[in-house]
C-alpha positions as CSV (number, residue, x, y, z in Angstrom):
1,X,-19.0,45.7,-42.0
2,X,-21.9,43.7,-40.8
3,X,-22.1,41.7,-44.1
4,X,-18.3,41.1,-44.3
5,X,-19.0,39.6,-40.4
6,X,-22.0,37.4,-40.9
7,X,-19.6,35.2,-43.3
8,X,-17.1,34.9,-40.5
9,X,-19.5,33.8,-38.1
10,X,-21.1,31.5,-40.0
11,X,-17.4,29.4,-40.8
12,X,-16.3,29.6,-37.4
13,X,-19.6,27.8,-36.1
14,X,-19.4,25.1,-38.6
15,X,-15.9,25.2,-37.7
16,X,-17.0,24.0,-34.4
17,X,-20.0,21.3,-35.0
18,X,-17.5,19.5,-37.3
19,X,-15.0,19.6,-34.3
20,X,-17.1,18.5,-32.3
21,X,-18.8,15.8,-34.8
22,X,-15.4,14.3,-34.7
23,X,-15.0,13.6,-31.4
24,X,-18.2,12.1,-31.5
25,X,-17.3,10.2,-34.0
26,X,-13.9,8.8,-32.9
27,X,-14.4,5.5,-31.4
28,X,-13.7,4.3,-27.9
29,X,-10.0,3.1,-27.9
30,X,-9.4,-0.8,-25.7
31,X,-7.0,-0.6,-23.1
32,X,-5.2,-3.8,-21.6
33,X,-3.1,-4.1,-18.7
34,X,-0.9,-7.3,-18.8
35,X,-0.5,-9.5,-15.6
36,X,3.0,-8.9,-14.5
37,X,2.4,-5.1,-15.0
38,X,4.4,-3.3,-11.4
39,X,1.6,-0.7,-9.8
40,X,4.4,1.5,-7.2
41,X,2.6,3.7,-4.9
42,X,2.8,4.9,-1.1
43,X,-0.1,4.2,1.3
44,X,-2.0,7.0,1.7
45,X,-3.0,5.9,5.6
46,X,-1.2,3.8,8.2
47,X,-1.7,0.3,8.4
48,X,-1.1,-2.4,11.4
49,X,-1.4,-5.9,12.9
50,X,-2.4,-4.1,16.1
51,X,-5.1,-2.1,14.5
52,X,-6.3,-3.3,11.5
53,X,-8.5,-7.0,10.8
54,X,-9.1,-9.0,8.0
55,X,-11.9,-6.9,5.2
56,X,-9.9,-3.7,6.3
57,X,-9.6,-1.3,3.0
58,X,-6.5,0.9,2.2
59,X,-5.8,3.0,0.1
60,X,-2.3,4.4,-1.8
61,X,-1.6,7.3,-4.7
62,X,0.2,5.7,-7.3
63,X,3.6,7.4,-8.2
64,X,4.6,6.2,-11.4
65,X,2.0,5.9,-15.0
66,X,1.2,2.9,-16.6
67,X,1.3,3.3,-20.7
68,X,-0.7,1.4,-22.9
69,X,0.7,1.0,-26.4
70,X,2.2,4.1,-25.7
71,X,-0.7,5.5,-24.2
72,X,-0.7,6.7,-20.8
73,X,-3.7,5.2,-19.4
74,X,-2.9,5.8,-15.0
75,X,-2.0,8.8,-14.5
76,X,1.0,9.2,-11.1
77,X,-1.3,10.3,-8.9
78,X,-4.3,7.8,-9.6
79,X,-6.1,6.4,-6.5
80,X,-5.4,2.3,-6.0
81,X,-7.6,0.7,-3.3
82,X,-7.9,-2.7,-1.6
83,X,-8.7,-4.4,1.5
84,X,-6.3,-6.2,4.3
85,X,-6.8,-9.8,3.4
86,X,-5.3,-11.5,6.1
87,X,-4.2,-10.8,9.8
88,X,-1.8,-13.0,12.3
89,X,-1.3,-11.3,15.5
90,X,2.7,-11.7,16.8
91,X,2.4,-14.6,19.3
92,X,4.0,-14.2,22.7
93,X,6.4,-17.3,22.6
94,X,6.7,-17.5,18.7
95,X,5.5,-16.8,16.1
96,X,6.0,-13.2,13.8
97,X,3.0,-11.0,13.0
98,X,1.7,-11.3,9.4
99,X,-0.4,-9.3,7.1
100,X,-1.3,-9.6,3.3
101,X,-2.8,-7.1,1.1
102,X,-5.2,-7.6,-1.9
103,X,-5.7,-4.5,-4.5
104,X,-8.8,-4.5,-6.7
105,X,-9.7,-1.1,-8.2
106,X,-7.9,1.7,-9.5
107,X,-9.5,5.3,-10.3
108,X,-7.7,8.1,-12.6
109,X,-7.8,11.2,-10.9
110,X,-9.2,13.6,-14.2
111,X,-12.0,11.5,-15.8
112,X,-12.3,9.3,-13.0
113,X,-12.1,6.1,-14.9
114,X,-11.9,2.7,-13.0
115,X,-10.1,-0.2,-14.0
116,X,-11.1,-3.3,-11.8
117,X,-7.7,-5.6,-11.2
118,X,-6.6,-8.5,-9.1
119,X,-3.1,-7.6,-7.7
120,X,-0.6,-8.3,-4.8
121,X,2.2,-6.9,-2.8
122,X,5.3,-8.1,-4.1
123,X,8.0,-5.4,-2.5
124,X,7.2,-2.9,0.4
125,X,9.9,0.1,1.6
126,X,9.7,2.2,4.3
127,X,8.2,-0.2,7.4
128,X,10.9,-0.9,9.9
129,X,11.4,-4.5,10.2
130,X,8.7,-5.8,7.8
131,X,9.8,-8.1,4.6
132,X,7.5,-9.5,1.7
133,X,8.2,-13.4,2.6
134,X,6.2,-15.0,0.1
135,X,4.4,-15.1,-3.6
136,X,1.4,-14.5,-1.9
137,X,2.4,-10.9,-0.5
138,X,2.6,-11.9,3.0
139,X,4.1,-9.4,5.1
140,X,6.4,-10.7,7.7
141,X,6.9,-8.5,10.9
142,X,9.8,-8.3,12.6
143,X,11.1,-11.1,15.7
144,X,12.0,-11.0,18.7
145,X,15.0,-8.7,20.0
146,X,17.3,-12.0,21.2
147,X,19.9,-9.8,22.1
148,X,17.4,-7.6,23.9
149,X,16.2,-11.4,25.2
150,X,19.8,-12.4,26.8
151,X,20.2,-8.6,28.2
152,X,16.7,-9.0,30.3
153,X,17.2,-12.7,31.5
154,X,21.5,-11.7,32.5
155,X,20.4,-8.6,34.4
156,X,17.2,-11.1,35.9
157,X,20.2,-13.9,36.7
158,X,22.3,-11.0,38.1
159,X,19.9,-9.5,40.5
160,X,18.8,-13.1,41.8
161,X,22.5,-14.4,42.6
162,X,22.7,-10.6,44.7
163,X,19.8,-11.4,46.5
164,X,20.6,-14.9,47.2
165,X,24.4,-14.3,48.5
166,X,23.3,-11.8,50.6
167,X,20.2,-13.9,52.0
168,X,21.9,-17.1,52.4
169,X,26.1,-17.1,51.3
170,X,27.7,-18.5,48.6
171,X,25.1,-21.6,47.8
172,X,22.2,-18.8,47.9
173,X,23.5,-17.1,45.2
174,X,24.0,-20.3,43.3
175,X,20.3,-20.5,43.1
176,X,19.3,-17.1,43.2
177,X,21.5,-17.1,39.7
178,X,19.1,-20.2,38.3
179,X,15.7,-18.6,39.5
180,X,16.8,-14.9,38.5
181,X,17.8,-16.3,35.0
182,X,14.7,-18.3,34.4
183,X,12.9,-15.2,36.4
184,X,14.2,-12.7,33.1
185,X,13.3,-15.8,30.8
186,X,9.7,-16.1,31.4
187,X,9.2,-12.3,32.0
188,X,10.7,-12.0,28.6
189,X,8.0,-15.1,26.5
190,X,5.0,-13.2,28.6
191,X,5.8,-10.3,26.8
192,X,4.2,-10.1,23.0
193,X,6.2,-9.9,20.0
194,X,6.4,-6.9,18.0
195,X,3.4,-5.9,15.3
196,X,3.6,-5.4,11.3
197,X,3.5,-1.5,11.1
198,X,2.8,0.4,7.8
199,X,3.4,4.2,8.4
200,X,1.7,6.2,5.8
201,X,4.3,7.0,2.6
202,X,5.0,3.4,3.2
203,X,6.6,2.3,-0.5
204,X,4.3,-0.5,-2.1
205,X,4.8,-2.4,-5.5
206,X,2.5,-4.4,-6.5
207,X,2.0,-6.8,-9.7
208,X,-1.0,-7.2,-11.4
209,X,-2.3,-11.0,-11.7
210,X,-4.7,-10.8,-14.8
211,X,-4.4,-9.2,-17.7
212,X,-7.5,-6.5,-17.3
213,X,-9.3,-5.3,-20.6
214,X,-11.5,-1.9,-20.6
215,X,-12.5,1.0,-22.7
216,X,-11.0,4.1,-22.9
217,X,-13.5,6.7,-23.7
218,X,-11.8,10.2,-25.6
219,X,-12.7,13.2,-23.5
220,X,-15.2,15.8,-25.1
221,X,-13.7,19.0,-26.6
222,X,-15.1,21.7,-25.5
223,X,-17.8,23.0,-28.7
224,X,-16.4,26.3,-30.1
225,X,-18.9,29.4,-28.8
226,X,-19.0,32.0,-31.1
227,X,-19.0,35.5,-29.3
228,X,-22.2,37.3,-30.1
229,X,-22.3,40.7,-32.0
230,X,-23.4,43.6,-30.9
């Protein structure tokens, strides 16, 4: 029995070194990534004009792979992370609040590999109000309400024509109307306009500007271990 095992043994372990002599041997495949490839993920933390400032990072999970020559080289569920490139607060008489977004690495989840890119926001879902305006990835925030505008400075005319008529007749409420209007105006342009808000889950595709080059190193098999014999 023993000599009809010692054969065995000795083929299964050479079984293994040449396994794993191939792997070794098998050469580091080049990956490329071709500017205008999409990257769609969801932020994996909120993000606002309110909160955030210019050098900011972010991060998202990335939901769908990316294939290189049929490889799948990101993985859904990679890590892609940036910083907040730009901030505009909303301004109180114009002006809409604007933030832009600048991705640079991206890290597979298994073998952690990172692939260093240059990409922006091209298309966002999920942020009430907020638009990609521009080229650039410039997120636009939402304006000013004008109908909530023309509500405030009516019910401001209103309550100063009241107040007039009963201070002073018909011509007091003439002008109470005028300064009650412009009253609501100016209480409306003190207030400040509304901020870009990102929730977390927010929807974000962005393009990759450069085509980005790396390599790909095969992962290790696992060497064969021959049980032992008692």
């Amino acid at each position: 029995m023993k000599r009809t095992f010692l054969p065995l043994l000795v083929t299964l372990s050479l079984i293994g070194v040449f396994s794993v002599l191939a792997v070794a041997a098998e050469p580091e495949e080049s990956v490329t990534i071709p500017a205008g490839t999409t990257i769609n993920a969801r932020l994996t933390m909120a993000l606002s004009t309110g909160a955030n400032h210019d050098g900011d990072p972010f991060s998202a999970r990335i939901t769908d792979p990316i294939f290189d020559k049929g490889i799948e080289v990101v993985p859904a569920g990679s890590i892609l992370e940036g910083h907040v490139a730009f901030v505009k607060e909303p301004g109180r008489v114009k002006g809409r609040a604007e933030m832009r977004l600048l991705a640079e690495t991206i890290t597979t989840p298994e073998d952690k590999a990172t692939y260093s890119i240059v990409a922006g926001l091209q298309d966002l879902q999920g942020a009430e109000g907020a638009k990609v305006k521009d080229q650039e990835g410039t997120i636009q925030g939402p304006g000013r309400d004008k109908k909530g505008t023309a509500v405030e400075t009516g019910v401001g005319a209103a309550v100063g024509a009241g107040v007039g008529a009963i201070a002073a007749g018909g011509k007091g409420g003439l002008y109470g109307l005028a300064i009650g209007g412009l009253a609501g105006l100016i209480h409306n342009m003190s207030k400040r306009g509304k901020d870009v808000i990102l929730p977390q889950g927010t929807e974000v595709t962005f393009e990759i500007q450069r085509t980005i080059s790396a390599k790909r190193v095969p992962k290790p098999v696992e060497p064969f271990v021959v049980p032992s014999s008692q």
